[in-house]
N, C-alpha and C positions, 0 to 999 in steps of 0.2 A: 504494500500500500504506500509505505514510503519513495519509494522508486516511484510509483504509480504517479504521487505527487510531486517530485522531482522534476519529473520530465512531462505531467498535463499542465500544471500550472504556467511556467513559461512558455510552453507550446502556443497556450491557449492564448496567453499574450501576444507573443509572433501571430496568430492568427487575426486575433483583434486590431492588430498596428498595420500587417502589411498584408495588404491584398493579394500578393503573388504567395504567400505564403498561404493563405487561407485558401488562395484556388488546388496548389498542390494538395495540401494536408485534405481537405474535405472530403474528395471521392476515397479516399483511404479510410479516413476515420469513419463516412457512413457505411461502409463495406464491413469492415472489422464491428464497430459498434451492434450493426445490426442483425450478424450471424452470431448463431446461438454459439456460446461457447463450449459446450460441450460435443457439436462438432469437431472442435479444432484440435481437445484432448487427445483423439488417439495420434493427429498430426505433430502434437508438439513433443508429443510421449518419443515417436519415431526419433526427430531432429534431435530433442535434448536428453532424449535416454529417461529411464527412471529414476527418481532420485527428488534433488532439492530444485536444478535448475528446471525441471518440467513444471514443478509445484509452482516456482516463484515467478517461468512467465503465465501458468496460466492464471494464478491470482493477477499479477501484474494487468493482464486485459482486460479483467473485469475492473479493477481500479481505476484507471486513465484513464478512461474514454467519460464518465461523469464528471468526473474534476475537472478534463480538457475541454467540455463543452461548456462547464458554470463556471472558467475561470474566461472563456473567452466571452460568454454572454453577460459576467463581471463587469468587464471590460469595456463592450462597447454600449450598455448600456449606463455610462458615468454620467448622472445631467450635466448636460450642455453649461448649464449656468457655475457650478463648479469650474468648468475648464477653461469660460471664458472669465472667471475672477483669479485664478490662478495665473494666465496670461496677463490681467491686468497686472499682477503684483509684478510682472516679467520675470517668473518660475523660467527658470531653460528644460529643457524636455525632461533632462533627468530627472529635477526635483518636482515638474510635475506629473511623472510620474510618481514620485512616491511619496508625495505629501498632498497628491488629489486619487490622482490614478488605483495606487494601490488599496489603499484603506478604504474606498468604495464601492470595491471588487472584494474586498475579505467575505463580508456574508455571502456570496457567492459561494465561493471555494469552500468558504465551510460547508454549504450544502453540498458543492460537490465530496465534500471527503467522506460528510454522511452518508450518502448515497454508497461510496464506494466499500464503507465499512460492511453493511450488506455483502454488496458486488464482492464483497474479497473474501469473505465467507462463504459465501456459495462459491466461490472460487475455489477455496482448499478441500471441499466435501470435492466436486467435480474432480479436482487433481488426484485425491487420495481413493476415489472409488475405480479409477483405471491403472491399474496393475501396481499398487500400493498392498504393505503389508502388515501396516501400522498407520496410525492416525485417525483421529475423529471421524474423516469420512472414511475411510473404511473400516473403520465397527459398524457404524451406522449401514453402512451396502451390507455386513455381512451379517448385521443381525436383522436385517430386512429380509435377508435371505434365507435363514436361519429361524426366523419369524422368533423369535429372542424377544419382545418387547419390552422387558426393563431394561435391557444394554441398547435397546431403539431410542427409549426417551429419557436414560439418563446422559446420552450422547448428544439428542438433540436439546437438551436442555442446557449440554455445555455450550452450545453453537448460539444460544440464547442469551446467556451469562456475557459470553463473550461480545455478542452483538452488546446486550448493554453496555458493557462495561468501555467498549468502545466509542457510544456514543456519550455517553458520560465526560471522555477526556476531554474528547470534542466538545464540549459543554465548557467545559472549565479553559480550553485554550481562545474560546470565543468569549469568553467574559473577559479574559484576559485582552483578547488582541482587538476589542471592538466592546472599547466600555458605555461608549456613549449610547447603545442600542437598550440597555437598561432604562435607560431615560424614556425611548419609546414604546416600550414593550406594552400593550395591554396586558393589566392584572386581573 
């Protein structure tokens, strides 16, 4: 997921600032985005072997492609009126980017990371149910197989814990990185 955000986050910016970048990346990203991933498991199993690197790109595809798409509609959705009071002060591009740009694109990305916290879970169930011999998803494959259901929902219950406990951080990194949103939050 961290990778995931590595490389969607300023993706998504390239995509937002330059037009030739957004024409290449887009037919890519709606292709990848919008085929199931658990087609591409036994592909990626082939290329990367079994192991961590199969695991870690096919979390990785579910991760990026949420983030890359709310860090680029972050992006170019920044009000106009920000960017033209930023200009007044005469911000040079750098600093409006990251004293307009960025911090207005944060709740974005947060929801993309949300999004991918999911995505990256159902990512290592997918990775570890094709020719895995250990890990969460594969108890869960084999005690569905095995018709097992307390090692079914004590498994999927971790998949849950986890989910929370994911969006949780995320909680606490968005109080942190976007305090002023407390101010408008309906209670």
């Amino acid at each position: 997921m961290i990778l995931g955000a590595l490389i969607g986050v300023p993706l998504g910016f390239l995509m937002a600032l330059s037009p030739a970048v957004r024409d290449y990346v887009t037919p890519w990203m709606s292709a990848l985005y919008t085929t199931p991933r658990i087609a591409f498991a036994p592909v990626i199993l082939l290329w990367f072997a079994i192991g961590w690197g199969s695991k870690v790109v096919i979390v990785f595809l579910g991760c990026v492609f949420p983030i890359l798409i709310n860090a680029f509609y972050g992006m170019r959705l920044v009000s106009r009126e920000f960017i033209e009071v930023g200009r007044s002060f005469r911000l040079s591009r750098g600093r409006l980017f990251a004293k307009v740009l960025l911090p207005a694109s944060i709740p974005f990305i947060l929801a993309g990371l949300r999004l991918a916290v999911g995505r990256g879970l159902t990512g290592v169930a997918i990775a570890e149910w094709f020719g895995a011999t250990e890990g969460l998803g594969y108890m869960i494959f084999f005690a569905g197989q095995t018709f097992n259901i307390p090692i079914l929902f004590v498994c999927v219950a971790v998949f849950a814990v986890l989910g929370i406990i994911g969006f949780q951080i995320l909680k606490l990194i968005e109080n942190f990185a976007t305090p002023w949103r407390a101010e408008l939050e309906v209670k």
